[in-house]
BAFI-3210 file (N, C-alpha, C; in Angstrom, 3 decimals, decimal comma, padded with zeros to 6 digits):
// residues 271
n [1|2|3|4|5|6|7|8|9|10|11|12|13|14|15|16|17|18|19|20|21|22|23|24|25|26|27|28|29|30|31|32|33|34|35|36|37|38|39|40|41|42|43|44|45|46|47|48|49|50|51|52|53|54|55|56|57|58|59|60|61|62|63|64|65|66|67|68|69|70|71|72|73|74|75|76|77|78|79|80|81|82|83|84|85|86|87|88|89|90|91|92|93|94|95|96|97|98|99|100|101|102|103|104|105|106|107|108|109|110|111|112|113|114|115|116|117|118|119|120|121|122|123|124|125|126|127|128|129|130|131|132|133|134|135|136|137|138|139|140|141|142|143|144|145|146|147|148|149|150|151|152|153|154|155|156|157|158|159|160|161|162|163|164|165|166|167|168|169|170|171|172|173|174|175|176|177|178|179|180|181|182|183|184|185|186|187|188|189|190|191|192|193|194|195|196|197|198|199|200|201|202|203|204|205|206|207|208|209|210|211|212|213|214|215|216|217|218|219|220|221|222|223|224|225|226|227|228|229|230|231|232|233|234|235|236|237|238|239|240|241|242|243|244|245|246|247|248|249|250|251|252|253|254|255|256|257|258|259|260|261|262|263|264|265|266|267|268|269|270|271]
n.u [-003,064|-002,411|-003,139|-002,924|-005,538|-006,950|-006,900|-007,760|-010,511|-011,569|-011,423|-013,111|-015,682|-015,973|-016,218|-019,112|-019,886|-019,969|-021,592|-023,827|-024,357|-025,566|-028,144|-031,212|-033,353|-036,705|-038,362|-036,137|-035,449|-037,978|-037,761|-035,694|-036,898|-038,563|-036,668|-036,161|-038,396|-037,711|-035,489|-036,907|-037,452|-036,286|-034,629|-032,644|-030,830|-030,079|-029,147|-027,038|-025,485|-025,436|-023,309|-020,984|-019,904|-019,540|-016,833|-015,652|-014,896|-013,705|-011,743|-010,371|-009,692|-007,485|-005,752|-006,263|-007,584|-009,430|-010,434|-008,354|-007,330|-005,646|-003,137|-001,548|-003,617|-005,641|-002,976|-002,171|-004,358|-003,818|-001,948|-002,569|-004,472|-002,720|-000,480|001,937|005,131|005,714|004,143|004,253|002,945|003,990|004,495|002,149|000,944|002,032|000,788|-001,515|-004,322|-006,513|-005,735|-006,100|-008,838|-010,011|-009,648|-010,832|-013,701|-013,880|-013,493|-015,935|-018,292|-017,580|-018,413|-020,105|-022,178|-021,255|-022,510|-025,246|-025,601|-024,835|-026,838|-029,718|-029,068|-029,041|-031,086|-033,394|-034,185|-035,366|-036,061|-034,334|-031,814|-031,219|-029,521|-027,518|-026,584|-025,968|-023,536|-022,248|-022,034|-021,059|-018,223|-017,744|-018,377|-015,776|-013,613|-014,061|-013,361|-010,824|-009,996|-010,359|-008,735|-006,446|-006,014|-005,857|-003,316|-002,818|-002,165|-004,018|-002,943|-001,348|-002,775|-003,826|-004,603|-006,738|-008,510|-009,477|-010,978|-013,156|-014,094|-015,098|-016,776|-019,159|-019,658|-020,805|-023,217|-024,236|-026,766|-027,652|-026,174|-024,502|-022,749|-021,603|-020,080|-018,603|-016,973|-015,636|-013,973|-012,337|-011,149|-008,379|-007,030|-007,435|-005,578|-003,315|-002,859|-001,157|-001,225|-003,545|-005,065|-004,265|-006,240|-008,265|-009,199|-009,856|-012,580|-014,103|-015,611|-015,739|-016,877|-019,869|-021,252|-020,882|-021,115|-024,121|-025,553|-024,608|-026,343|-029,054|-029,024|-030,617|-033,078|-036,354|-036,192|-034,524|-036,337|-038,412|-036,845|-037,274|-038,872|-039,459|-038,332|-039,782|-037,469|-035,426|-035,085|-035,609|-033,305|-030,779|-031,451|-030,813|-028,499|-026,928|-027,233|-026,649|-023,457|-022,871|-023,014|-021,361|-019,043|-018,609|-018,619|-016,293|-014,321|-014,890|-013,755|-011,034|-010,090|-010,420|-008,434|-006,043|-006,016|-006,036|-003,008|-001,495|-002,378|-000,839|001,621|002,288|002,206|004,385|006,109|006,564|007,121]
n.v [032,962|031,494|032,127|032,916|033,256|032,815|030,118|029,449|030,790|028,749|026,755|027,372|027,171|024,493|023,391|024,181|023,235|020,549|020,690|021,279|019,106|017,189|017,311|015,066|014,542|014,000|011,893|010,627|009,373|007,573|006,248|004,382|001,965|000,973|-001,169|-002,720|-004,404|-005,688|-007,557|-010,036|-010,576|-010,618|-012,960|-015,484|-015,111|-012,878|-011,971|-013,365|-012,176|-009,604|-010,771|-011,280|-009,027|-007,907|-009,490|-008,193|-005,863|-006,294|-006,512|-005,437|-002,895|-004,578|-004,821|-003,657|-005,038|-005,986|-003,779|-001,659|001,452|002,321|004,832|006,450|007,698|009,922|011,124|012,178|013,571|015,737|016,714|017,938|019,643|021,535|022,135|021,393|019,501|016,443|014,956|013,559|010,984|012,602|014,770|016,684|017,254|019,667|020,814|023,914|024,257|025,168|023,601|021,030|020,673|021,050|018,838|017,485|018,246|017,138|014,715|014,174|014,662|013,016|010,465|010,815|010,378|007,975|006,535|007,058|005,865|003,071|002,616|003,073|000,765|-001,877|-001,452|-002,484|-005,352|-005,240|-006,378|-008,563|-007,980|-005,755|-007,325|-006,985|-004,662|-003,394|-004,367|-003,846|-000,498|-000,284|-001,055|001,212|003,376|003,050|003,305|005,881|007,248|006,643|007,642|010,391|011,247|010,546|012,944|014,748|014,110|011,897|008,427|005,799|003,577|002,996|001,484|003,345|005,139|003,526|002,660|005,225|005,749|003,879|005,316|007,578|006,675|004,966|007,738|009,358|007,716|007,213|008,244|011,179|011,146|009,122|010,475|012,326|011,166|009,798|012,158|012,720|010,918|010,786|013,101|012,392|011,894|014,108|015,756|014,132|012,252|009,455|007,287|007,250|006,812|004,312|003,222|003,218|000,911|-000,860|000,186|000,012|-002,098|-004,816|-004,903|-005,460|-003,435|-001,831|-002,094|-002,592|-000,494|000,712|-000,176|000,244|003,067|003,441|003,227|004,183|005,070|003,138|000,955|001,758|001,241|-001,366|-002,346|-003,844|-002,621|000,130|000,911|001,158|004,392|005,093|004,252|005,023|007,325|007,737|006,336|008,334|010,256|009,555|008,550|011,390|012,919|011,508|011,834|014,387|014,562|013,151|014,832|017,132|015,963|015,332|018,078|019,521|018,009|018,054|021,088|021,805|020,427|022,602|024,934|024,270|023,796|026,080|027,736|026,395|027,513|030,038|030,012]
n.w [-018,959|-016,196|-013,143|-009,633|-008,334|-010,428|-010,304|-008,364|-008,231|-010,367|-008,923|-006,737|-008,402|-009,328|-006,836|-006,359|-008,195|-006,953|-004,718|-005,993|-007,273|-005,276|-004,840|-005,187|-007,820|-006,902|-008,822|-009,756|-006,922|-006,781|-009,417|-008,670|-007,550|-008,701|-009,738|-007,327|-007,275|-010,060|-009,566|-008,326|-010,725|-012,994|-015,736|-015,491|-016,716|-016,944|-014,489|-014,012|-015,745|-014,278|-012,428|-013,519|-014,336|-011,469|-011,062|-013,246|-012,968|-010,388|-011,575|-013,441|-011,391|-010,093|-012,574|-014,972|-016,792|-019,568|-020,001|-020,407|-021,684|-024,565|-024,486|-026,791|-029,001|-027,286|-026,298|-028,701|-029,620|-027,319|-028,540|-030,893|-030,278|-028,118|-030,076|-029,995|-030,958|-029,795|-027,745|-024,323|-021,527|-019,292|-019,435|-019,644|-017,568|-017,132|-019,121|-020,283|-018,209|-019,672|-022,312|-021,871|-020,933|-023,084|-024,625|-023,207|-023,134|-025,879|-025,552|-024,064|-026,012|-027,914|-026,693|-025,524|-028,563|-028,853|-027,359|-027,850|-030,034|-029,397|-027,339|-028,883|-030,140|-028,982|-027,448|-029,243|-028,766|-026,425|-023,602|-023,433|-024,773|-022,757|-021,460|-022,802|-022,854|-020,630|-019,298|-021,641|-021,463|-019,008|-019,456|-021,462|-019,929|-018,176|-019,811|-020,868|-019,052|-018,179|-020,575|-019,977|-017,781|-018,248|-019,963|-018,354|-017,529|-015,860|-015,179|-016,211|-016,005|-013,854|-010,459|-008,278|-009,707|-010,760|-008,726|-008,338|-010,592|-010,430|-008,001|-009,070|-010,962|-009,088|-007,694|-009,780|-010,041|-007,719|-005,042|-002,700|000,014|-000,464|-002,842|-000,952|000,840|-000,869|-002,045|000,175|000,826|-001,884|-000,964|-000,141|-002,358|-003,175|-001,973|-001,847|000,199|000,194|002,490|003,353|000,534|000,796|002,177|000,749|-000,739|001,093|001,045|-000,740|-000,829|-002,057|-005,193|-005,763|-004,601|-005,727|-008,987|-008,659|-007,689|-010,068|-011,631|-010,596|-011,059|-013,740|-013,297|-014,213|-016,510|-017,930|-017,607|-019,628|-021,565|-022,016|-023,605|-026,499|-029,952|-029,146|-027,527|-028,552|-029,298|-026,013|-025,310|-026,538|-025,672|-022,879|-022,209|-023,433|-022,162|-019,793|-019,874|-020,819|-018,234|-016,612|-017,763|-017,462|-014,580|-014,124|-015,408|-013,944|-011,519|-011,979|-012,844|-010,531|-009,344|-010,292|-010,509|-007,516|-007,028|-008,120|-007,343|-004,759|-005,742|-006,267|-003,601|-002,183|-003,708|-003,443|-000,976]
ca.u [-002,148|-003,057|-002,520|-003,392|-006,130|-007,846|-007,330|-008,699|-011,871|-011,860|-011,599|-014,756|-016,709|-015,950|-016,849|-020,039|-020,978|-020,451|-022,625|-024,700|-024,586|-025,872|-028,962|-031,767|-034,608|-037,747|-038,320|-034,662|-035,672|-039,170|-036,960|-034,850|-038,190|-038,755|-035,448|-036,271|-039,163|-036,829|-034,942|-037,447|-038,784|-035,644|-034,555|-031,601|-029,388|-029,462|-028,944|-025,984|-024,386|-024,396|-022,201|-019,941|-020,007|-018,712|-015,639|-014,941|-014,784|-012,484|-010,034|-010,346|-008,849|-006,422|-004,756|-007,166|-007,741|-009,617|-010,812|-007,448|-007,504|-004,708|-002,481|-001,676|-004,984|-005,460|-001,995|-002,545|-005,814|-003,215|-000,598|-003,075|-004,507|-001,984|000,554|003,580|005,584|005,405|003,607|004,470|002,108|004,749|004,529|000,518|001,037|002,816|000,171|-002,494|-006,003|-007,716|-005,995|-006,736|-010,492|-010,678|-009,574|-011,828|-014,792|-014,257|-013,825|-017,363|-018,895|-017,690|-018,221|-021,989|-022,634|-021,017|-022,944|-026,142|-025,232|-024,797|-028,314|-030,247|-028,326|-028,850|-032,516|-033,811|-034,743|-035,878|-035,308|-033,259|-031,039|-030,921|-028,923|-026,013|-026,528|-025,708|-022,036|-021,142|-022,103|-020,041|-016,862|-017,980|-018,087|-014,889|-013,107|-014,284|-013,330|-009,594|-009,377|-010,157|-007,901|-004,755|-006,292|-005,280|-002,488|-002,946|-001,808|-004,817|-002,088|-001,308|-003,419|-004,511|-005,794|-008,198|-009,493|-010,141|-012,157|-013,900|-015,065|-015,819|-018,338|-019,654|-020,133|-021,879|-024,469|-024,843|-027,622|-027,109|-025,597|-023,172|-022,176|-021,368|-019,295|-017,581|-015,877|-015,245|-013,000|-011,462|-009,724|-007,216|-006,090|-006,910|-004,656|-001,552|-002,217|-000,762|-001,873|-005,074|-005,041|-004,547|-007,658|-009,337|-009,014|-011,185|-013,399|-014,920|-016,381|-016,411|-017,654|-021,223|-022,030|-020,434|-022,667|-025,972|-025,598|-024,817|-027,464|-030,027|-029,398|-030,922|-034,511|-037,667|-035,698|-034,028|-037,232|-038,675|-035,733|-037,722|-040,010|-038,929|-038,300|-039,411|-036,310|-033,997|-035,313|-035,441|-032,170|-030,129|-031,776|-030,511|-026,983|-026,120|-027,281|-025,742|-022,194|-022,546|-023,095|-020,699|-017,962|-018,813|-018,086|-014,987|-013,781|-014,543|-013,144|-009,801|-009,578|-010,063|-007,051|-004,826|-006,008|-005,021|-002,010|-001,395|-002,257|000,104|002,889|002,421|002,151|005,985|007,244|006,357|007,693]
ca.v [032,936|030,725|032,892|031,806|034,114|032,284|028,990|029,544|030,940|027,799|025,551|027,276|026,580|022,911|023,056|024,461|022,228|019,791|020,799|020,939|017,092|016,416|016,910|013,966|014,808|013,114|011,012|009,711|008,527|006,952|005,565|003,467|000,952|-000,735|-001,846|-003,773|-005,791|-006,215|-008,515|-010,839|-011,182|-010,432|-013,742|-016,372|-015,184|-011,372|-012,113|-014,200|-011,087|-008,888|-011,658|-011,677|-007,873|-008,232|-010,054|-007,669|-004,574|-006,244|-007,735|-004,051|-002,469|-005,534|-005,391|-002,528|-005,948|-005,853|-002,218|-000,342|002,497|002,868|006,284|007,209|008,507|010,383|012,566|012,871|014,761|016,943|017,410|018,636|021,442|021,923|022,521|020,897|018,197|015,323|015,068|012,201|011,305|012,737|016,241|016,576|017,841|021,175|021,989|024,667|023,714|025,014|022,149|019,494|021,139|021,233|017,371|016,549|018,498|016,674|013,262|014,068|014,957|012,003|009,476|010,547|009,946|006,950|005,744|007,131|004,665|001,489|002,257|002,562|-000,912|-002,321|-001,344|-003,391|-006,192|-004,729|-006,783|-009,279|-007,182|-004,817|-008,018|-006,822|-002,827|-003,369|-004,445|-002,474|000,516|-000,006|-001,000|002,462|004,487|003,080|003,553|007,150|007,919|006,345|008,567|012,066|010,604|010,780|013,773|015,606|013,913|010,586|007,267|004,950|002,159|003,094|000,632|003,767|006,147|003,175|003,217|006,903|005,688|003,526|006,076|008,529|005,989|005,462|009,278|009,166|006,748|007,894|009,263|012,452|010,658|008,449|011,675|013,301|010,473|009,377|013,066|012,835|010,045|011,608|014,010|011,904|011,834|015,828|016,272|013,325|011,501|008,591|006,432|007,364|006,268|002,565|002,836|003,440|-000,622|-001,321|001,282|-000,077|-002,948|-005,078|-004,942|-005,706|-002,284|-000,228|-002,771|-002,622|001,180|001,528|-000,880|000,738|004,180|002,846|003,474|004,202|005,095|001,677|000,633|001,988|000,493|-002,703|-002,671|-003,806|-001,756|001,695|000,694|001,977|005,561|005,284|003,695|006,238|008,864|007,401|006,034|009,584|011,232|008,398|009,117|012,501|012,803|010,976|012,540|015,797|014,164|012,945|016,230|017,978|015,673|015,439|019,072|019,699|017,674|019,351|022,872|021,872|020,675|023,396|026,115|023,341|023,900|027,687|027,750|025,847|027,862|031,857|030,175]
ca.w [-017,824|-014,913|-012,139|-008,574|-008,518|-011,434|-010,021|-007,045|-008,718|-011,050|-008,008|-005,823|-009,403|-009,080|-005,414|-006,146|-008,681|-006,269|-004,050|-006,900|-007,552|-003,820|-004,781|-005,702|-007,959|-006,551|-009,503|-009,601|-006,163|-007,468|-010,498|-008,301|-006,720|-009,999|-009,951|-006,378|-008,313|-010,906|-009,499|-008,177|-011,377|-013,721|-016,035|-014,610|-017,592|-016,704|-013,178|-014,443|-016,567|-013,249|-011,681|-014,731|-014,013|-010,453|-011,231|-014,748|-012,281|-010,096|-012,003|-013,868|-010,586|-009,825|-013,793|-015,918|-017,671|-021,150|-020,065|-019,700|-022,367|-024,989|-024,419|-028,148|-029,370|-026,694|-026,679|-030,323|-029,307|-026,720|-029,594|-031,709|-029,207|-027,515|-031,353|-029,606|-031,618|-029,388|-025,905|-023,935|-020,824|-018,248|-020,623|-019,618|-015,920|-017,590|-019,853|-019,806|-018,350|-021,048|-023,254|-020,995|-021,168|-024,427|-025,383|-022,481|-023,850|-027,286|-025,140|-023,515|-026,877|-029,236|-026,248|-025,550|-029,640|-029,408|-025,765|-028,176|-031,231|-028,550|-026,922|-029,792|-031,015|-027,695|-027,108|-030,056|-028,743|-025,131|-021,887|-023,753|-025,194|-021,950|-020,780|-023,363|-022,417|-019,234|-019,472|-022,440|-021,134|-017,911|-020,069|-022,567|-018,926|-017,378|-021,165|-021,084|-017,223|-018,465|-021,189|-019,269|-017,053|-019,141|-020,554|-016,833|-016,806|-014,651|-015,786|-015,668|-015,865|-011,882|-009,841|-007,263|-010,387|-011,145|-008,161|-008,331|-011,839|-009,803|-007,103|-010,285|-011,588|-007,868|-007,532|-010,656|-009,709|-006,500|-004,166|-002,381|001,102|-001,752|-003,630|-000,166|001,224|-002,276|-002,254|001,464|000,318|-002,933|-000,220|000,061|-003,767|-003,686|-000,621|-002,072|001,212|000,239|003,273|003,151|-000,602|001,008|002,962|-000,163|-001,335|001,955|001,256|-002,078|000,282|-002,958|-006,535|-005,765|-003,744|-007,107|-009,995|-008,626|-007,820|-011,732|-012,387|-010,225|-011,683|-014,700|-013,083|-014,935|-017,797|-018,773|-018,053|-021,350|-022,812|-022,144|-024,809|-027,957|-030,624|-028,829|-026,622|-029,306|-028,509|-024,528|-024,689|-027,113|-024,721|-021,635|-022,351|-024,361|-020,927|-018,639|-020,033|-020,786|-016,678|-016,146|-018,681|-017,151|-013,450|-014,540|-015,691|-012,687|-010,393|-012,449|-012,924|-009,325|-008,761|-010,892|-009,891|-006,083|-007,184|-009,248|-006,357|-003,824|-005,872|-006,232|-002,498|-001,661|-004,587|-002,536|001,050]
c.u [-002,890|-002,895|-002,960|-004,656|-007,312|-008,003|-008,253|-010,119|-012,186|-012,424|-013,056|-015,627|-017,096|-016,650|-018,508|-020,911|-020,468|-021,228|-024,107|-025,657|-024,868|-027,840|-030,094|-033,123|-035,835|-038,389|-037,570|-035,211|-036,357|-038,212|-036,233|-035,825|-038,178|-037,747|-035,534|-037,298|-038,794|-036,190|-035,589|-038,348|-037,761|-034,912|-033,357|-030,346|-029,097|-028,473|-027,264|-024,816|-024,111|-023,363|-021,207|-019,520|-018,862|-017,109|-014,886|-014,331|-013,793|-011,494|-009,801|-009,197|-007,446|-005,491|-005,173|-008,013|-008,446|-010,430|-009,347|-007,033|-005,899|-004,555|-002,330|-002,641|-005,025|-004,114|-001,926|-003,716|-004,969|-002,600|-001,053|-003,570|-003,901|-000,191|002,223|003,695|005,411|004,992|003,939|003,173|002,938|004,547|002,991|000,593|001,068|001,599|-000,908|-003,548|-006,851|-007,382|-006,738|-008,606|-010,484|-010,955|-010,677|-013,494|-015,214|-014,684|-015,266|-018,273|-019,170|-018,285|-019,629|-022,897|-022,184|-021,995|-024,288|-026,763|-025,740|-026,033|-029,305|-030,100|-029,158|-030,079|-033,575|-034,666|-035,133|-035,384|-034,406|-032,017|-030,375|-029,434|-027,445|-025,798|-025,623|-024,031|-021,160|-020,966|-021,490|-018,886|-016,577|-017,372|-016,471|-013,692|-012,804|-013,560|-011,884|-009,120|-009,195|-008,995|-006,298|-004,743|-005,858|-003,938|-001,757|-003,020|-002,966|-003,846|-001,766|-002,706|-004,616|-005,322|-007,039|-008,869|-010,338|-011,218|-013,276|-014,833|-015,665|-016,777|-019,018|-020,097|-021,112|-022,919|-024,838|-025,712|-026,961|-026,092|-024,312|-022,369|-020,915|-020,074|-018,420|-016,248|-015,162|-013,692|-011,655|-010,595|-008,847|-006,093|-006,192|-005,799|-002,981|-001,678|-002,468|-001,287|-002,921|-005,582|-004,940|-005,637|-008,373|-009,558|-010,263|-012,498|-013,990|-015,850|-017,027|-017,402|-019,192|-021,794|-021,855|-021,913|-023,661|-026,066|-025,940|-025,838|-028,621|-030,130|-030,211|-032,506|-035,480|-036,917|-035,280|-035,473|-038,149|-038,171|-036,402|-038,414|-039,032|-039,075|-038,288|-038,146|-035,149|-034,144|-034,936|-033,731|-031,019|-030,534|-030,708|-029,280|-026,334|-026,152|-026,260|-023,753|-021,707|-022,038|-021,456|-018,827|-017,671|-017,830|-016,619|-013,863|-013,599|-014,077|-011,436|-009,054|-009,581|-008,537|-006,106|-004,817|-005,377|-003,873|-001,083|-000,896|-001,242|001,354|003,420|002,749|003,864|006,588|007,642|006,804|008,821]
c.v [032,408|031,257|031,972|032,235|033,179|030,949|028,941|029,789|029,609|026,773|025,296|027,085|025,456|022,490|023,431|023,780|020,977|019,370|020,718|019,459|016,349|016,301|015,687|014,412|013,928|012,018|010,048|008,709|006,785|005,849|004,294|002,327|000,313|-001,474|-002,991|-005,130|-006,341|-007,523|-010,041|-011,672|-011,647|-012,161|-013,879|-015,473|-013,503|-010,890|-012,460|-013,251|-010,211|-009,702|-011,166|-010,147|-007,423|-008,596|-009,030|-006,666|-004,841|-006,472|-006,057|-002,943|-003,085|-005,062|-004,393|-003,835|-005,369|-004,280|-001,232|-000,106|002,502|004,415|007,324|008,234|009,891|011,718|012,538|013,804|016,089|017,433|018,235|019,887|022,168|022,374|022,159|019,353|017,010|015,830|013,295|012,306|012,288|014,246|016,857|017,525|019,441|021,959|022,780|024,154|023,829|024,027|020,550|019,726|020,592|019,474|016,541|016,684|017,362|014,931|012,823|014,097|013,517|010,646|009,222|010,307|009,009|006,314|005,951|005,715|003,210|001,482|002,005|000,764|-002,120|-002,408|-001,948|-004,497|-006,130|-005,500|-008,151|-008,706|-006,129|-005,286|-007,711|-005,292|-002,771|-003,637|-003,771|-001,342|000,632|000,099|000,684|003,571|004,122|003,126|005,094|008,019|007,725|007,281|010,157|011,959|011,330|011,953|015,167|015,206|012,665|009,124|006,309|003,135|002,057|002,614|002,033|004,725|005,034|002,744|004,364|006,749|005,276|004,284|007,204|008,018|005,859|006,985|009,436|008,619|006,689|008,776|010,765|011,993|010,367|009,199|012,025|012,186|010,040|010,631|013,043|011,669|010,213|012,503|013,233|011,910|013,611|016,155|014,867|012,508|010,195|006,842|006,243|006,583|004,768|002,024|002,339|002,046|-000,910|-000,784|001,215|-000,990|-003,694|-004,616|-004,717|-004,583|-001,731|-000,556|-002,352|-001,176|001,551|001,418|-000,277|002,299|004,648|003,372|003,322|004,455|003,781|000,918|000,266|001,189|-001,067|-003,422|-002,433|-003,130|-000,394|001,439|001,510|003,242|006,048|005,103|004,295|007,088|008,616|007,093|007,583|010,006|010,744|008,858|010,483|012,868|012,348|011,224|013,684|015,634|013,686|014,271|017,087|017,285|015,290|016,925|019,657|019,473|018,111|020,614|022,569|021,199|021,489|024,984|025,553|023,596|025,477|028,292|028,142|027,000|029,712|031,299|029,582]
c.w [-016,603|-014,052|-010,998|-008,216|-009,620|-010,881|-008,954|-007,227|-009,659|-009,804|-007,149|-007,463|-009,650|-008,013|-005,493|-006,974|-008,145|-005,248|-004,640|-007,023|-006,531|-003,622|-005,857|-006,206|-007,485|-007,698|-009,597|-008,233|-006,743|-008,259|-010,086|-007,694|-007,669|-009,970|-008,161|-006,743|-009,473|-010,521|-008,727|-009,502|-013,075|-014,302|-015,582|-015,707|-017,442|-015,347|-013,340|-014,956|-015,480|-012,883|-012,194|-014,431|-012,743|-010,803|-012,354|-013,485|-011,382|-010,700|-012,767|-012,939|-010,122|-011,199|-014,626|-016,438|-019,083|-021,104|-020,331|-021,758|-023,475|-025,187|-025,568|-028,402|-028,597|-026,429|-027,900|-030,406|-028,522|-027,476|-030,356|-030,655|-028,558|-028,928|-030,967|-030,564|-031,320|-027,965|-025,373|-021,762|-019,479|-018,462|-019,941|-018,281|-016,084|-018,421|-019,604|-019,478|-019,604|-022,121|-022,856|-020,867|-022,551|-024,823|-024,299|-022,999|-025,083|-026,729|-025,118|-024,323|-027,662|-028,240|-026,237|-026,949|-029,857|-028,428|-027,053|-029,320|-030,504|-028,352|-027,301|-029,895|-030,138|-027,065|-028,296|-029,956|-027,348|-024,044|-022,224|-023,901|-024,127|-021,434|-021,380|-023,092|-021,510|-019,403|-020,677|-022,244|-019,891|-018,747|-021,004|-020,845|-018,533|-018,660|-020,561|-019,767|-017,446|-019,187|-021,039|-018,371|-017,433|-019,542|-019,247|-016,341|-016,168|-015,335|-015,187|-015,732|-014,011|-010,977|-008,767|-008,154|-010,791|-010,218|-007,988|-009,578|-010,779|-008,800|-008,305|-010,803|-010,674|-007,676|-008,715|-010,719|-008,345|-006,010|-003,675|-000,792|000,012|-001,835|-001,841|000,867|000,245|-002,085|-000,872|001,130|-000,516|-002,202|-000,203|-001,380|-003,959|-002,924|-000,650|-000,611|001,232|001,178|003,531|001,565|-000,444|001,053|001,818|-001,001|-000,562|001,848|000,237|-001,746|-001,066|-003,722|-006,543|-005,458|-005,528|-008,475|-009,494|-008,446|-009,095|-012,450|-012,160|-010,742|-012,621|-014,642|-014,125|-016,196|-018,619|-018,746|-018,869|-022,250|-022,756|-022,906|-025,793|-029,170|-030,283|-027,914|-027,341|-028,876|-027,518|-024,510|-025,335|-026,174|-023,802|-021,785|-023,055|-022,870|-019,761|-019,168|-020,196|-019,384|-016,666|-016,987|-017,636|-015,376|-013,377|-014,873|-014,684|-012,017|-010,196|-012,641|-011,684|-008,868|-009,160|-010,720|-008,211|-006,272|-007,379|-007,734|-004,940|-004,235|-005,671|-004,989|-001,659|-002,237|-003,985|-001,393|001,100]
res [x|x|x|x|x|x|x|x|x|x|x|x|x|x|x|x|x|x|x|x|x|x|x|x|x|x|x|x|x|x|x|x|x|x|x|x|x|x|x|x|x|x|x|x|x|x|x|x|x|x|x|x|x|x|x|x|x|x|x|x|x|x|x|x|x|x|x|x|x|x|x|x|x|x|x|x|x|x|x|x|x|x|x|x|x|x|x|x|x|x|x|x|x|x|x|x|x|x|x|x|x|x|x|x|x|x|x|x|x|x|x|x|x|x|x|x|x|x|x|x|x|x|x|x|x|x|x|x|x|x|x|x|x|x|x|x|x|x|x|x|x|x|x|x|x|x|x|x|x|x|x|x|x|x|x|x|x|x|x|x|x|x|x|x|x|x|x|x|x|x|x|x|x|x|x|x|x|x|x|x|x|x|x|x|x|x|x|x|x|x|x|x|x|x|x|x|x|x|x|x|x|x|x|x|x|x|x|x|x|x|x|x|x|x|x|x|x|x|x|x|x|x|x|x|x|x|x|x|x|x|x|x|x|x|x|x|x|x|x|x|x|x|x|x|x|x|x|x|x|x|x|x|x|x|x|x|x|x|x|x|x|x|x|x|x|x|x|x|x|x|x]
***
């Protein structure tokens, strides 16, 4: 029974692991410098795949384009936990958190053994090969961020929830300033205000800020992934962890929104 009482305690648990996620381990820092001699030194054709990068991510927000998520799967994961006959995405809003947990849990589970599979694959042939990491593992994150998505509820076909992906992968690859301005932002989709939700187009200040963020997260870890052969290792480590993160962030920042909905409606419905 969801009371209001429970949400409310769900909600400061969210809030506190977001306060959580503000801070920067001193390595992470460290981690992010190689990545400035990187690119003075990094080959014409890697350089070439961020570009290609740039443009995927917008046209992603403009259309979903060859990222946007089929729905099926997905409420076949709610139908099954949730033991109702058919769910349709409109159906999703109504049901209990703990289903929308659960199919998100399993999301976060099967996605980080599949992100593990790619990196291995992907770390093979070390800083050649990084050059194909790099864009599958955005399309794998902004997949995964689509399908929690639906999994709360929220039609990643609607132009303003994929911006909200977009700031969810941003928050994810964000410093502790980033983090702390990304959610400052997200008020506007926790709080429905609409006009504020415009701003939020100007407020991505192009493609290029979001890429190199994701890219630079990468630090000393992708690093590893540079050497051939041990790369498979580093780079299964790091992509299982990289989406896990970033599953996990997704979850809380979708179940936030449905708990203040949730306690918004409860609100109207006592006055």
């Amino acid at each position: 029974m969801e009371t209001r009482d429970w949400l409310q305690t769900e909600l400061q648990a969210i809030e506190k692991w977001e306060k959580d996620q503000q801070g920067l381990w001193f390595w992470e820092k460290i981690g992010r410098l190689p990545f400035k001699l990187l690119d003075k030194v990094t080959p014409a054709f890697i350089q070439k795949k961020i570009g290609v990068l740039l443009d995927e991510l917008g046209s992603f927000v403009q259309t979903g384009g060859q990222y946007l998520t089929q729905e099926k799967a997905i409420l076949a994961k709610l139908q099954k936990h949730s033991l109702k006959e058919t769910i349709e995405l409109a159906d999703i809003s109504s049901l209990p958190l703990s289903t929308m947990d659960a199919v998100g849990q399993e999301l976060k589970a099967n996605r980080s053994k599949l992100a593990t599979i790619q990196g291995a694959t992907t770390g093979v042939g070390g800083i050649f090969t990084l050059a194909v990491d790099i864009p599958v593992l955005l399309g794998l994150s902004l997949k995964t961020l689509q399908e929690i998505a639906i999994a709360y509820g929220y039609d990643p076909k609607d132009r303003n929830e994929r911006i909200f992906i977009v700031k969810s992968l941003q928050f994810a690859s964000a410093d502790v300033v980033g983090k702390q301005a990304i959610l400052n932002e997200l008020s506007a989709f926790y709080h429905r205000d609409k006009s504020t939700n415009n701003e939020m187009i100007s407020q991505l200040q192009g493609w290029r800020e979001v890429v190199y963020t994701y890219r630079d997260q990468f630090g000393w870890k992708k690093l590893l992934q540079m050497v051939p052969i041990a790369g498979m290792v580093f780079g299964a480590l790091t992509n299982r962890s990289m989406i896990h993160d970033l599953a996990e962030a997704g979850m809380m920042l979708y179940r936030k929104r449905r708990i203040l909905e949730r306690l918004e409606k409860d609100e109207k419905s006592t006055t």
